[in-house]
Every structure is written in structure tokens, then in C-alpha cells.
C-alpha positions as CSV (number, residue, x, y, z in Angstrom):
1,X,42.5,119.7,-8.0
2,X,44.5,116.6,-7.2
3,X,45.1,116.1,-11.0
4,X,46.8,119.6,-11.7
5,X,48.7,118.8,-8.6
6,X,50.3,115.4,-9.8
7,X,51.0,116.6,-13.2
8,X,52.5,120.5,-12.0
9,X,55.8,118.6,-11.8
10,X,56.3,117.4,-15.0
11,X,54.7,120.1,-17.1
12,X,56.6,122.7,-14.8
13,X,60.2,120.9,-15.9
14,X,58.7,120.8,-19.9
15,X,57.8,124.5,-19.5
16,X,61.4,125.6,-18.3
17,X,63.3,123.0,-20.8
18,X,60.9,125.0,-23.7
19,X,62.0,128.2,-22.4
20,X,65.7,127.5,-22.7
21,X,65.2,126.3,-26.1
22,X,62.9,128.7,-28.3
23,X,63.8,132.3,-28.9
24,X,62.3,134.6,-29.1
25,X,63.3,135.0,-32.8
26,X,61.8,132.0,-33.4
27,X,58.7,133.0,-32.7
28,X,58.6,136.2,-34.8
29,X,60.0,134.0,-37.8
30,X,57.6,131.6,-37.7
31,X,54.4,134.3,-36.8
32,X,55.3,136.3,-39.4
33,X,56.1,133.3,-42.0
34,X,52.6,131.9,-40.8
35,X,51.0,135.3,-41.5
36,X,52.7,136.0,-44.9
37,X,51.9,132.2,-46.1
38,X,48.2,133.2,-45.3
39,X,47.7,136.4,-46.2
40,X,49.0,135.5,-49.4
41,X,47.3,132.3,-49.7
42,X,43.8,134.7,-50.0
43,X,45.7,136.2,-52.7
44,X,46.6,133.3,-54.9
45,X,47.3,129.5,-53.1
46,X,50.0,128.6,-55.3
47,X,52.0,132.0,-54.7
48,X,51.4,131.3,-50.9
49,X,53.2,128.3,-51.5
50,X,56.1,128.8,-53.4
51,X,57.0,132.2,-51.8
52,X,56.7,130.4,-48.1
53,X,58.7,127.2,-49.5
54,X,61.7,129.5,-50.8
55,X,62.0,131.3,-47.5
56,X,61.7,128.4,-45.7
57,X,64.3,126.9,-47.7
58,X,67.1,130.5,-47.3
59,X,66.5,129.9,-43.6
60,X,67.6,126.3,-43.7
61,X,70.1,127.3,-45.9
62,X,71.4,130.3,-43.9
63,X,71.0,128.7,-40.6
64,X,74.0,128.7,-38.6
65,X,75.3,125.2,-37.5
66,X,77.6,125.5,-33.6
């Protein structure tokens, strides 16, 4: 019990930082990337691949830069 107490600090500060940062966007991007890479990488490996690899790279090149 004393452990989770010393630690509750500093994983409570992480935990509120992460929640200012992600989106939840983010996490439907990357689920649904994740799912599509392996539902197609049942189908055929390399298709997995390549069609994952070009959407990764539209999203880096789409992303908006502030």
C-alpha cells in the first residue's frame, strides 16, 4: 500500500499531462490504422504493409503544423 502511495503523485501528474495531449482522434486513427494493418496482413503481409506505409505517410503529409 505504501508503494502506490509514493508513486500516486507522479503517475497522477503523467496521467493529466497525457490527457492534455492525446485526442481523442488520435486514438481512433491509430485503432483503426492498427486494425486495417492487421486485418489485412491475414490477407497478404506485403499489402498490409504498403497500404499502412502510404497512409501513414498522407497523414504526415497532411498534418497541420501551428
Amino acid at each position: 500500500m505504501n508503494f502506490f502511495a509514493k508513486f500516486y503523485g507522479f503517475f497522477s501528474t503523467r496521467i493529466e499531462a497525457l490527457k492534455k495531449v492525446v485526442d481523442v482522434r488520435d486514438v481512433l486513427i491509430l485503432s483503426g490504422l492498427s486494425m486495417l494493418g492487421y486485418g489485412l496482413y491475414l490477407l497478404y503481409p506485403w499489402l498490409s504493409f504498403t497500404v499502412c506505409g502510404a497512409l501513414i505517410l498522407a497523414g504526415g503529409f497532411f498534418m497541420k503544423v501551428d
